[in-house]
Structures are given as structure tokens and as C-alpha cells.
C-alpha positions in Angstrom: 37.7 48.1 172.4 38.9 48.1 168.6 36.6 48.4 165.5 37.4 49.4 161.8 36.3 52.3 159.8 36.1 52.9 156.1 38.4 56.5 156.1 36.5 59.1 153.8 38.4 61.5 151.9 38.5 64.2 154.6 40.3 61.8 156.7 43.2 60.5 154.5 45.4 63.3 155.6 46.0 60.8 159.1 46.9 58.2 156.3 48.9 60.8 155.0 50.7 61.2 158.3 51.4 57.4 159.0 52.8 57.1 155.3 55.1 60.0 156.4 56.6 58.7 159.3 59.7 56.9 159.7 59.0 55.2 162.7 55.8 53.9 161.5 56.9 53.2 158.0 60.5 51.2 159.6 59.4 47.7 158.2 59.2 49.4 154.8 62.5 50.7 154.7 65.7 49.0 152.2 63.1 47.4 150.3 63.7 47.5 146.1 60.6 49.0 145.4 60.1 51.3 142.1 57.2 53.0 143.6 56.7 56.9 143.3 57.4 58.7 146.3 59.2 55.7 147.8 62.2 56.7 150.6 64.4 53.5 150.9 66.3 55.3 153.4 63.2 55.3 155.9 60.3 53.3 153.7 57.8 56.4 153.8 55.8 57.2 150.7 55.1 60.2 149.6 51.4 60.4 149.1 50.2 63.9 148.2 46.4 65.5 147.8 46.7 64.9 144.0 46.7 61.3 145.0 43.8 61.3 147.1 41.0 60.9 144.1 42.8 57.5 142.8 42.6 56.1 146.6 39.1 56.9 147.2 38.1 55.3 144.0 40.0 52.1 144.9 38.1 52.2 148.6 35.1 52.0 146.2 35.6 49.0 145.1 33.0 46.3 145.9 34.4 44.8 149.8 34.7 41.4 147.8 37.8 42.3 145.9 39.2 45.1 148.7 39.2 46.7 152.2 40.9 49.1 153.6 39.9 50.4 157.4 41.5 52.5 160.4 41.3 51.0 163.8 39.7 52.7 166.1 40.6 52.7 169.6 36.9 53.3 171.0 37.9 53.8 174.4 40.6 56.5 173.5 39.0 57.5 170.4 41.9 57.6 168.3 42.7 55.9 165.2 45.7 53.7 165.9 46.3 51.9 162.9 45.2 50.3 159.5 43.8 47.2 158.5 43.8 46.4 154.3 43.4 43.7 152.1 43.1 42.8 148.4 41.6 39.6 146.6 43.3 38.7 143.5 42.2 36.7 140.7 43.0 33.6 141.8 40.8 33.9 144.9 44.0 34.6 147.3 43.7 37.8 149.9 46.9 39.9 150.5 46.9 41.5 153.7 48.9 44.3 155.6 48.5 45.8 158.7 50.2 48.5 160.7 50.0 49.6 164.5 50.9 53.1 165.2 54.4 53.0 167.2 53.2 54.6 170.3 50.5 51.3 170.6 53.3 48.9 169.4 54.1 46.2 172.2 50.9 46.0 173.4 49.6 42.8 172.4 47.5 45.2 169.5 49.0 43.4 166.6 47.0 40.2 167.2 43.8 41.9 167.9 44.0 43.9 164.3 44.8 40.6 162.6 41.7 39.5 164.1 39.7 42.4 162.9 41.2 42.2 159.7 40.5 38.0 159.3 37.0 38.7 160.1 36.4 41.3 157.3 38.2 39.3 154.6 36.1 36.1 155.8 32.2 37.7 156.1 33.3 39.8 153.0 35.2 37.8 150.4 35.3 34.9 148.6 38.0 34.0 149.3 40.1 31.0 150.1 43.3 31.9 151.2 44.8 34.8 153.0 48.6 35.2 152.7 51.0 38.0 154.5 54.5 37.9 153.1 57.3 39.3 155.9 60.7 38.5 156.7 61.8 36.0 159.1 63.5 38.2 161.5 60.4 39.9 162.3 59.7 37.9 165.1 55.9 39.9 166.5 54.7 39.2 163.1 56.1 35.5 163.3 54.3 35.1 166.3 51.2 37.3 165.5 50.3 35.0 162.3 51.1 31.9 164.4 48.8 33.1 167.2 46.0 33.3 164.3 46.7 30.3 162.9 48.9 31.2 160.2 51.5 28.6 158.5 54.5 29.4 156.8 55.6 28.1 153.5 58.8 26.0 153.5 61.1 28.4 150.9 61.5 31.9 150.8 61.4 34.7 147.9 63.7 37.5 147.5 60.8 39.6 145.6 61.8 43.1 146.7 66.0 42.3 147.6 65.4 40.2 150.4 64.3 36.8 151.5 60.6 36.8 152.8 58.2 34.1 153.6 54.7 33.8 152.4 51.9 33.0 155.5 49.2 31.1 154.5 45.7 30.8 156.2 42.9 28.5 154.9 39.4 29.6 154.9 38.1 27.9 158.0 
């Protein structure tokens, strides 16, 4: 069984690890990104202790405007992922989501979507949830269609390459 939890600061050195990994971190990669501690090469981040205090202060954020959780693997007990979102202004929720690879394959992807639907739902206003991948993606293409996602007809080339906005109405 799965189920989030809100990391405390003693535990970001796990998010520490994922943002370190290039295997986990592979979607990120070749991205034009002007982020500090960004690796194009392999899309890791560089996220050191002195960044820690900034984090946990965004992570205290009322749950209306943010989330951010680990997914725990009850039966293993293991953290095998993260779950975020963030409400804008204009009422939209941008999502993200990230299996670790080990777990990848196994049909997780869906249930952390899920998870993650539910939280922005009993917890936000509101009205839209978006996720903006490329097309070539295909287990995100079929994860966001098995949730009910819908993709907008153009793309964007934001960050250097063409991605396409997914869009789910509150229910």
C-alpha cells in the first residue's frame, strides 16, 4: 500500500539523494534551464544543506497554495518517490511526480498520480491541475490519460523543446 508523507528536515538528505541521481533525474536532463546547481548533462540539481532552510519554509506554506510529499511504500517501508504540487494565482495546480528507478515499470506511476490528485482536490482551491511533458514520453502519456487527463492541441518549447500541457478539471 502507498501513502504520502510531509518530509521534515532531517529527512531531506533522501531528497537530496534523488536530486543527485542521474537515473532518477533522466527526464530532467538537456533541458535550458538557468537554475543553480543544474547538470544538463544528466538533469541533477545540486541541492546542498545550506539550501535546506529555504525548502522547509516553502513546505510551510498553507497546503492550499503547496504540497510536497514522499511516497511511502508501507509494505516495504521505503520511501519510493515524491509527490508535489503548487497553486498559482490564477487558481491552476502544477504538478510533478517522480518514481524511484528501481520501482519504475510497475504500474506505480498511476497510483502516485492518484495520491497526488487527491491531495490537490481535498486541499486546494483549485480548478485545474496541469503537468507539462514531452510527447515522447509515452508512461506519462498514458499515466495522465489513465487519470483522466487531456492534452492541449499545441505545444510550447519553454525550456528548448516542444512539450504539451495536460489538463484536468476539477471534477
Amino acid at each position: 500500500m502507498l501513502s504520502i508523507h510531509a518530509p521534515t528536515i532531517e529527512e531531506f538528505g533522501i531528497r537530496q539523494a534523488w536530486l543527485a541521481d542521474p537515473v532518477m533525474m533522466s527526464y530532467n536532463a538537456d533541458w535550458d534551464i538557468t537554475y543553480p546547481g543544474y547538470d544538463r548533462t544528466t538533469g541533477c540539481i545540486d541541492w546542498p544543506e545550506s539550501d535546506w532552510p529555504t525548502f522547509q519554509t516553502r513546505l510551510a506554506l498553507p497546503p492550499a497554495r503547496q504540497g510536497y510529499y514522499y511516497v511511502l511504500d508501507t509494505d516495504m517501508d521505503q520511501f519510493i518517490g515524491h509527490i508535489h504540487y503548487l497553486v498559482g494565482p490564477d487558481g491552476v495546480a502544477e504538478i510533478g511526480f517522480n518514481v524511484i528507478p528501481e520501482r519504475r515499470g510497475q504500474g506505480l506511476g498511476a497510483q502516485f498520480l492518484r495520491l497526488l490528485l487527491d491531495r490537490v482536490w481535498e486541499d486546494t482551491p483549485a480548478q485545474v491541475i496541469v503537468q507539462e511533458f514531452e510527447d515522447q514520453r509515452i508512461a506519462a502519456v498514458k499515466v495522465h490519460q489513465q487519470c483522466g487527463f487531456t492534452p492541449e492541441r499545441e505545444t510550447a518549447t519553454r525550456h528548448g523543446r516542444p512539450t504539451r500541457t495536460w489538463r484536468l478539471a476539477r471534477p
